[in-house]
N, C-alpha and C positions, 0 to 999 in steps of 0.2 A: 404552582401548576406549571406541566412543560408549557413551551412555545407551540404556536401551532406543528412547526415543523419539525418539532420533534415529536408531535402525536403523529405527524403521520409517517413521518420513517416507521415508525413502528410498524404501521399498517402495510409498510409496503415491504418488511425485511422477509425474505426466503432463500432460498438457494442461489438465487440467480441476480440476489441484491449487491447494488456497490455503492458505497458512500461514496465514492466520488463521482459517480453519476449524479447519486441526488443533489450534493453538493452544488455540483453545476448547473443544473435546471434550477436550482432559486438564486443562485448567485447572476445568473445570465436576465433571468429572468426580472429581477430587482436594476441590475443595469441599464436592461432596455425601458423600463419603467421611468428612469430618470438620468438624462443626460448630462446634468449637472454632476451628480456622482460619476457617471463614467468617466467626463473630463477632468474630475480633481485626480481620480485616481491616476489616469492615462497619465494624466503632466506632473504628478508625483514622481514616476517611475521612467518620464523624459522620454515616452515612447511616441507623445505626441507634441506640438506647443500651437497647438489650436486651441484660443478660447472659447468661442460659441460655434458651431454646426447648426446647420436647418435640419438634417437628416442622422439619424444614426442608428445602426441596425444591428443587433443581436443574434446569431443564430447558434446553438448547439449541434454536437458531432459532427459536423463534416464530417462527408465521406469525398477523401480525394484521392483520386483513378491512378494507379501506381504510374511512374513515371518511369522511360525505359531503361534509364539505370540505376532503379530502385528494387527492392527483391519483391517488396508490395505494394499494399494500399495503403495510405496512412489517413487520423482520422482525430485532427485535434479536437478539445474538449469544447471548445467555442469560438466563433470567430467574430469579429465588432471593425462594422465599415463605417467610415466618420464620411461625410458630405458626399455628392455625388464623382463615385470612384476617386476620390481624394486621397484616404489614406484606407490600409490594410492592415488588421492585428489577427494575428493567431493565438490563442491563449490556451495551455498546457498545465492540468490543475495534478497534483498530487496530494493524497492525505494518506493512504494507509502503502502506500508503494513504489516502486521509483521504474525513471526512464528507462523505457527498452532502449537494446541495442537501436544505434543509428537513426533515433525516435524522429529527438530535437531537427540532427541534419534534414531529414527527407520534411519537414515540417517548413524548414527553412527555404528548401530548394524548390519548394511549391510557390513559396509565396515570390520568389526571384520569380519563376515562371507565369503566376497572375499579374506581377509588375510590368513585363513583357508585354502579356495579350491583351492586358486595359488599361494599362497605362498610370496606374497609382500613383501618386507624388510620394508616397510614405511607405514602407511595410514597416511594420513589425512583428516580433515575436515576443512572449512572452509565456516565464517558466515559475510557474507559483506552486512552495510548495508548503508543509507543513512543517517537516525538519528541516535543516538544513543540508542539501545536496548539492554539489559540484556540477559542473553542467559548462556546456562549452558548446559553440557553431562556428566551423571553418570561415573564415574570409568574411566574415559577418560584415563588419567596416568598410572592406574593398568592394563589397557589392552594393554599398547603401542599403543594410538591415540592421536596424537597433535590433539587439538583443539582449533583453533585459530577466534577471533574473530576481525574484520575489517572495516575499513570506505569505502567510495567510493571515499571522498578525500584524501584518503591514498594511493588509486589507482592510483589517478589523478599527485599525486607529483612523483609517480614511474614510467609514463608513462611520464610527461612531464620532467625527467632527461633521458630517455632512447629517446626522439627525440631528444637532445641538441648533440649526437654523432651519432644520426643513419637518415638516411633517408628512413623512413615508411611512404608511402601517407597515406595507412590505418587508420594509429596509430592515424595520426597526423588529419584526420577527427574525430577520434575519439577524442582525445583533446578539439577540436574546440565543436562538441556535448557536451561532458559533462558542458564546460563554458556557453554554451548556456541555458543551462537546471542546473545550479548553482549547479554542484555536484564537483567543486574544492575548494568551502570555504574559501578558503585562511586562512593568518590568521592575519589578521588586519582589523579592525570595520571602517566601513563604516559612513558618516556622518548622512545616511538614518537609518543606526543604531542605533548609539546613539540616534538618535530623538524618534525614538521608543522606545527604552528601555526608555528615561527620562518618558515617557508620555503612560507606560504602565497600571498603577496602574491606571491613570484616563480612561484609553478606558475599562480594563474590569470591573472600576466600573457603565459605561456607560454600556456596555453590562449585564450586571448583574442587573440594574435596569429594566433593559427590559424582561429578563428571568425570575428574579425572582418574580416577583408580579402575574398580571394578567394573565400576557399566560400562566404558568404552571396551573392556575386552569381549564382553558377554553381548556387545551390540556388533562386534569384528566377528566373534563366531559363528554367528548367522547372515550376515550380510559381505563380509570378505573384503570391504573397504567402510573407510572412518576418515572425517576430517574433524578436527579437533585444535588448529593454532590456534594462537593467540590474534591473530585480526581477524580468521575465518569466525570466532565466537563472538568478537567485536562488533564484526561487523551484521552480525544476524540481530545482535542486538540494535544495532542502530537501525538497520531495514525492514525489521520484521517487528519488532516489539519483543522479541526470545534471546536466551541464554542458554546454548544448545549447544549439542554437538549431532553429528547427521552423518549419514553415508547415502552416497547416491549409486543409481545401477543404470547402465546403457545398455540398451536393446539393437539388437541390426544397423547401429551407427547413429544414437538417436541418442545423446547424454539426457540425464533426468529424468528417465520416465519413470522414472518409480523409484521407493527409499521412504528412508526413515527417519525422523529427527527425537532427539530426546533431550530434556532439559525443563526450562523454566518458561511460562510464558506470563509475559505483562500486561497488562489493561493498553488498549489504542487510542482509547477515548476519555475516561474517567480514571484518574492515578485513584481515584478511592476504592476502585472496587480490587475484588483480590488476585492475587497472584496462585498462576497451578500450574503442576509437575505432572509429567506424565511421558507416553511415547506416540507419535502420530508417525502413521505408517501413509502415504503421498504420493500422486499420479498426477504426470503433467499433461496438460491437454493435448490433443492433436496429433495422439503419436499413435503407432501403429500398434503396440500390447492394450491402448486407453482398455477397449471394452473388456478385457480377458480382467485387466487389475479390479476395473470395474466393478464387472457381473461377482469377483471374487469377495471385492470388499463389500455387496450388498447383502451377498451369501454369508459372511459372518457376521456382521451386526444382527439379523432375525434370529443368527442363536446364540449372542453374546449382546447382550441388551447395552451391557456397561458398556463400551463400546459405541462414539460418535459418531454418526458419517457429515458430512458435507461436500455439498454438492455434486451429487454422484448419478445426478440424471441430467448433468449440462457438460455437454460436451467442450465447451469454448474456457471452462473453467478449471481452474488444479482442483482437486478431492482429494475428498481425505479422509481416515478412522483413525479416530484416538482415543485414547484410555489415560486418566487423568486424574488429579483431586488435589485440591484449592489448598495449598499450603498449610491453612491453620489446621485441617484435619490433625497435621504431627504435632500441632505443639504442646499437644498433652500428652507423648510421650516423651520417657527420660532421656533418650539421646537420637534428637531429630534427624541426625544426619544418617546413623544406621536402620532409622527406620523408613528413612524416600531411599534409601539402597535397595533397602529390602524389598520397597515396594514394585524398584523399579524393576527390578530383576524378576520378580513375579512376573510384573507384565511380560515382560523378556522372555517367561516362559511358555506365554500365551499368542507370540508371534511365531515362536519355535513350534508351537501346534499350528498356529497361520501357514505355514511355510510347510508342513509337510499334509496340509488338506490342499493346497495348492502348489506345485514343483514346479511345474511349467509358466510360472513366473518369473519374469528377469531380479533372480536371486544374484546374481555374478556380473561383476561391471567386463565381462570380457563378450567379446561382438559375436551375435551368430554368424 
């Protein structure tokens, strides 16, 4: 049977759900529960070297008030006060997605500034993530801020030595979640592993045949730009969980608000569930065309069923329709690769109908 918290992610997934939201309200939550856990973790990661505290406090999202030479608000994922105004942590959780622009800085330069107005002995910052990400804060040292960077199976080895002496129900659902949702890693390779890595080089020369030829042309004659290098495909794979290629379109001076990706998408959570192909057509939040793409992409899904939306009544979120099917569909045909071409181009021709029930969509990366 799941853990509890994975019966109720369940209960709680919709539109407007984010694993790392949830992630952090049990994670936060489990902390402030037990101080002993906070501190092994903290002094693992050398952010703190206090061993007992009388007081320590937990709180999720911060909301903090942009600062005047900041462009905004910024709003880390939790923040953990050790003894009275003693010491200061910021903590910056990632699982399915990575650091905005000038995230970490404006994160950093809040906490220089609460060191100012109360007087802290300590700040820090800290940046946990799932993969591994690159991640950097100016002057960190010169200002007196540890800045420490982390895994989530780094978490998981600290939490699972702190149940072996402690009895935490909490903790120890929490345990059970992260193994479920593969964020302990362990560290020894798996037989599933190595088969994959042997048989790398031949899958993405398979997908790479498929990308590279025909679809990119037949996705350029509707959209009038394509990015397709070699780290631009890398690197979608690394951040996104996809093996794709994509074109973007800018509106009134406003890049990404709309476009297309097509390719391979991965599992984010469970490597066992399957891999699917397909074209998702994408709108980025907060920009000036959102409700036109919107109201368009709502308008075709009621009469293209096949056709998925997400998120398409939350404004704060990217959206999206896509048309898709789970890999093994092809493998009972005799040559897989002409038949996800084929499939894809069909689609291809079902966005060329998208594209002329709707014109006045930012089709052209060129600026009104």
């Amino acid at each position: 049977m799941s853990c509890l918290f994975s019966q109720l992610e369940k209960l709680c997934q919709d539109g407007r759900y984010q694993r790392e939201d949830f992630l952090t309200e049990i994670v936060a939550k489990v902390l402030q529960n037990s101080k002993v856990l906070t501190l092994s973790w903290l002094r693992f990661l050398k952010a703190t070297e206090l061993s007992d505290v009388s007081v320590h406090n937990v709180r999720t999202q911060i909301r903090l008030s942009q600062l005047d030479w900041h462009d905004s608000g910024s709003r880390p994922d939790f923040e953990i006060t050790l003894g009275d105004n003693e010491e200061l942590i910021y903590v910056e959780s990632k699982v399915g997605s990575v650091q905005g622009e000038d995230q970490l800085q404006r994160y950093a330069d809040h906490l220089l500034e609460e060191k100012k107005r109360k007087g802290y002995k300590r700040i820090s910052l800290i940046f946990i993530t799932h993969n591994y990400e690159e991640a950097s804060v100016e002057n960190a040292q010169a200002e007196s801020l540890a800045f420490r960077r982390t895994r989530w199976f780094e978490f998981y080895n600290i939490l699972a030595t702190h149940l072996k002496t402690n009895s935490d129900g909490l903790a120890k659902e929490l345990k059970l979640f992260m193994e479920e949702n593969h964020m302990s890693l362990g560290n020894q390779f798996r037989s599933v592993d190595l088969i994959a890595m042997e048989n790398f080089h031949n899958a993405k020369a398979l997908m790479d045949e498929i990308l590279l030829g025909e679809v990119p042309k037949k996705q350029y004659e509707i959209f009038h730009d394509l990015t397709f290098t070699a780290k631009s495909i890398l690197d979608q794979l690394n951040n996104h969980h996809r093996y794709v290629i994509y074109s973007d379109m800018s509106f009134d001076g406003e890049p990404e608000v709309f476009g297309c990706v097509t390719g391979f998408w991965f599992p984010q959570r469970n490597p066992d569930q399957p891999i699917w192909v397909g074209v998702e057509l994408y709108s980025r939040p907060n920009t000036k065309c959102r409700k036109a793409v919107n109201s368009s992409f709502q308008n075709w899904i009621i009469n293209n069923p096949q056709w998925k939306g997400a998120c398409l009544d939350n404004p704060a979120e990217w959206s999206s329709i896509r048309k898709g099917e789970l890999i093994h569909t092809f493998l009972s045909r005799e040559n897989h690769i002409n038949a996800i071409k084929t499939y894809i181009s069909d689609v291809f021709d079902e966005v060329k109908e998208f594209k002329k029930l709707y014109p006045n969509l930012p089709w052209s990366t060129v600026t009104t």
